[in-house]
N, C-alpha and C positions, 0 to 999 in steps of 0.2 A: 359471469359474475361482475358486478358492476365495484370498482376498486378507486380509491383514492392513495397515491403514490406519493411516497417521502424520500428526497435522496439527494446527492449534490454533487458528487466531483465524477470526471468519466465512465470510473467503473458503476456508476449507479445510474447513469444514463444509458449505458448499455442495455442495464435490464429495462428500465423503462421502455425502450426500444422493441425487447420480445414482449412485452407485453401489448404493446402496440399492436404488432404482426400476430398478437392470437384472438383468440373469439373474445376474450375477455372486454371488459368496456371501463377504459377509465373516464373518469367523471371531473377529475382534477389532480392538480401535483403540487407536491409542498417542496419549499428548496428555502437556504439557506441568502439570504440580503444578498445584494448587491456588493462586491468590496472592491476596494483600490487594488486599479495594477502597480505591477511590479515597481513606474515608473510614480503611480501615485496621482495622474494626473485626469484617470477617467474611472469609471467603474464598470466593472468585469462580472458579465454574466455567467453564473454558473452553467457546465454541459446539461444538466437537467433543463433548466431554465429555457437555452436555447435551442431544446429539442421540444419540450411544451409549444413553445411558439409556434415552431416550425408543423405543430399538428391542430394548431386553435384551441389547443389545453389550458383551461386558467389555470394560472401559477400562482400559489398567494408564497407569500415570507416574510413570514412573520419571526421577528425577532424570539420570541418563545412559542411554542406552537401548544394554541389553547383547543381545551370542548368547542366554545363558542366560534374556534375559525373553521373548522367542520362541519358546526348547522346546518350553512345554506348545501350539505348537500346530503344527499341519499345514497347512502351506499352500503355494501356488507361486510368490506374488508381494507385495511389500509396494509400496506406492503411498503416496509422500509425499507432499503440501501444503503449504507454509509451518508445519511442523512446527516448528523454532524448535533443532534441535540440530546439528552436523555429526557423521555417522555414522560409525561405523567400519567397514574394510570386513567384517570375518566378520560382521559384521550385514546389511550391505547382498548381503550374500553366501547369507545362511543359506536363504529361499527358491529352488526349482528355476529359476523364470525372476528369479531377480534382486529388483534394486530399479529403480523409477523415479522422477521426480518432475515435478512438471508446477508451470511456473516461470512469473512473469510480466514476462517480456521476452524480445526476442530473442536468445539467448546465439550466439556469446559477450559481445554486451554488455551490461551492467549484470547482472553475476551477484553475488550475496551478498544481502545481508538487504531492501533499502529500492529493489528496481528500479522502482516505480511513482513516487516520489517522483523518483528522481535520472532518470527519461527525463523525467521536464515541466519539473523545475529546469533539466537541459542543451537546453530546448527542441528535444529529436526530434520530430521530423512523426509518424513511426511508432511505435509499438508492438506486443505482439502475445504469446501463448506459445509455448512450448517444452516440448516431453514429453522427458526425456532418461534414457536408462540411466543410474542413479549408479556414480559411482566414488569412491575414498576423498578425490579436490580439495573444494573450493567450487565446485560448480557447472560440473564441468568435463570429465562425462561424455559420451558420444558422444549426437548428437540423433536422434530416432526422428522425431519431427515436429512443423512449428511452423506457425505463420498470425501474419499481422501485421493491423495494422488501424492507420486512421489515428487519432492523438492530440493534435494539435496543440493543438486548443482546451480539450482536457480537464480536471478539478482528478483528485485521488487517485481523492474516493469515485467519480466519474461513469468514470473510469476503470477503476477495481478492479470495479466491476459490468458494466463491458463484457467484461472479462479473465475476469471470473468466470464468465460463461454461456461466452466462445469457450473456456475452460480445460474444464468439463465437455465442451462438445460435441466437442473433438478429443481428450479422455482416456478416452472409451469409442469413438472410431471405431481411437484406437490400439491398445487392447485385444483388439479385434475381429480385428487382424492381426497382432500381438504379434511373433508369430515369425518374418516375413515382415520386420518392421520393426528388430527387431533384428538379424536377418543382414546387413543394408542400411542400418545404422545410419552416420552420419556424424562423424568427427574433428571438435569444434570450433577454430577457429583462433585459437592465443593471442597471435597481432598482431590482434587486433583487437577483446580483451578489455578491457572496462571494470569497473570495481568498485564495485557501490553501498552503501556503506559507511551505518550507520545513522542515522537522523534525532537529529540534538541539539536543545535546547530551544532556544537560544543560534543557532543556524541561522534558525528560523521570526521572528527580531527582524529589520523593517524598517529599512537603513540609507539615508535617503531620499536621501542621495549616489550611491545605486547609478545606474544608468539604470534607463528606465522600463518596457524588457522585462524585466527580471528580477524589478522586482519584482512585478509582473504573473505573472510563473510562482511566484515564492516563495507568493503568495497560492493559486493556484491547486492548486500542488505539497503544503502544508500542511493541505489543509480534505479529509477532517476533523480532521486532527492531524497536528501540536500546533497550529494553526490559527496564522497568520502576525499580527503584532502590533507595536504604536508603543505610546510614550507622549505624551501632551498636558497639559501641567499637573500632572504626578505621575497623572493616571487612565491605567490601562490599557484601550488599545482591540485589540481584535482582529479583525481583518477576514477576513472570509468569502469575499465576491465583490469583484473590482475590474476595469476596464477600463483598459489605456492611452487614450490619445488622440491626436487630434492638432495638439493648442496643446502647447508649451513656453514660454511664460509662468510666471512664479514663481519663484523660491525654493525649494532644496533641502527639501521639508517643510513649504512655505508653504502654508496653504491659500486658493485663488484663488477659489475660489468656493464656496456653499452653495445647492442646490434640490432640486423635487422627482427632480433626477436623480441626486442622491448629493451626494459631498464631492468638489471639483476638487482636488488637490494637485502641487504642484511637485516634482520629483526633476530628477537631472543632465540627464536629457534632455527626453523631452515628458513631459504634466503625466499621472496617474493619476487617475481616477474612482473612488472608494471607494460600491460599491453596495450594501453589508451587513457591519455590524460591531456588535459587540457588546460592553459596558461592565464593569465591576467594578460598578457604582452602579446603582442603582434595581431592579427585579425582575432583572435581567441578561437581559433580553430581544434576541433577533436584532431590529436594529431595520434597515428596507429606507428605500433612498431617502429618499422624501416622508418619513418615520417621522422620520428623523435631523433633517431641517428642521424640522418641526415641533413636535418636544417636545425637540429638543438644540442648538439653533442655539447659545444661548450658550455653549456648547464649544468648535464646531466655527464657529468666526465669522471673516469674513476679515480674511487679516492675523495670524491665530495660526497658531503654527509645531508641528509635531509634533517633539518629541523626536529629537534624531541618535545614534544607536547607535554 
């Protein structure tokens, strides 16, 4: 099948990648402009971008992607990945079999921009994709085929890399029956649609009043980005890994304890274990556990409070 591919940030280079290594033939790829790095001072090509390259794939990026950037080619089907635009439909229309997209969660919940974040924030047990026919909604095309998996324990990255092998492996077994699977395509149900609306910076800030599952999933939900964060003393800390517990001892933000098992801290309910977190100050090194006691205890000493948001 001769395929024109839309997509931008790693996970959607992956697939590009099996699509590559199958019979299938892509003909070109669409991505997402050039942007400034972090530093501001070059511009940063997207993982799609730089895996087109590296195969002699024209790449066009087009600030809106029209019919007319399509024309020059021939093909039957365009295949999106966290492409990063909402389509119109004589676009999503312009190849013979359509458009699809292969999503990471189970639609109809958590459709739009941020579903790996908002399934761990809302602590679902499940996760999983969804290949769906587009149509000109958000996310609210008829489903061709999906697989769940379980998530409960998950952060982003450990999750997005499970999504990312089950998301190629069921977007080439869909392809394989394309037309079989569209005719048998299924309505999503919009009682029982959720919306995962984009991650703010201002979200990933620690309010140690919360309880102590949530902020357990905000840490979790966050890493690798924007990676969930307190202050202590005017320093910012950013924590990586944490575990709830089960003492509730402490002080909203208190810290109860310091070892080589992490930092014990107090929130509304039981207390959180801080198991990797990272400083503004010194090299800005991931510092684990034992690490923290031993070269940061005066920081983290008990009886100091972290910051309330």
């Amino acid at each position: 099948m001769r395929i024109v591919f839309a997509g931008t940030p790693e996970f959607a280079a992956r697939h590009l990648e099996a699509l590559l290594k199958s019979r299938h033939e892509i003909v070109a790829v669409i991505t997402q402009p050039d942007k400034k790095g972090k530093r501001g001072r070059s511009l940063v090509e997207s993982p799609v971008k730089k895996l087109a390259r590296e195969f002699g794939l024209p790449a066009l990026q087009p600030l809106r992607l029209t019919k007319k950037d399509l024309s020059p080619f021939s093909f039957e089907l365009l295949v999106v990945v966290a492409f990063g635009q909402i389509l119109d439909l004589d676009v999503l229309e312009t190849p013979t079999k359509g458009s699809i997209n292969v999503h990471a969660s189970l639609l109809p919940r958590w459709r739009g921009a941020a579903p790996i974040q908002r399934s761990i924030l809302a602590g679902d047990k499940n996760s999983g994709i969804t290949i769906m026919q587009m149509d000109d909604g958000l996310d609210t095309g008829n489903i061709l085929a999906s697989q769940s998996i379980q998530s409960s324990e998950e952060s982003s990255e450990s999750l997005s890399q499970k999504l990312c092998s089950l998301g190629q492996e069921l977007m080439l077994k869909t392809l394989e029956d394309l037309d079989q699977l569209q005719k048998d395509s299924i309505p999503q149900s919009d009682e029982l649609t959720t919306y995962a609306a984009k991650i703010s910076k201002d979200e990933a800030r620690i309010n140690w009043l919360s309880d102590s599952t949530f902020i357990e999933r905000q840490v979790r939900a966050f890493n690798p980005s924007p990676v969930a964060y307190t202050f202590i003393n005017g320093i910012r800390v950013k924590i990586l890994s944490a575990k709830e517990t089960n003492e509730a001892e402490g002080n909203a933000g208190e810290i109860i304890e310091i070892s080589k098992e992490g930092v014990l801290v107090g929130t509304k309910t039981k207390a959180i274990r801080i198991k990797e977190l990272q400083l503004n100050q010194g090299k800005g090194n991931i510092l684990k556990e034992a690490d923290i006691q031993n070269g940061w205890s005066h920081i983290f000493s008990c009886g100091k409070t972290f910051d309330q948001s």
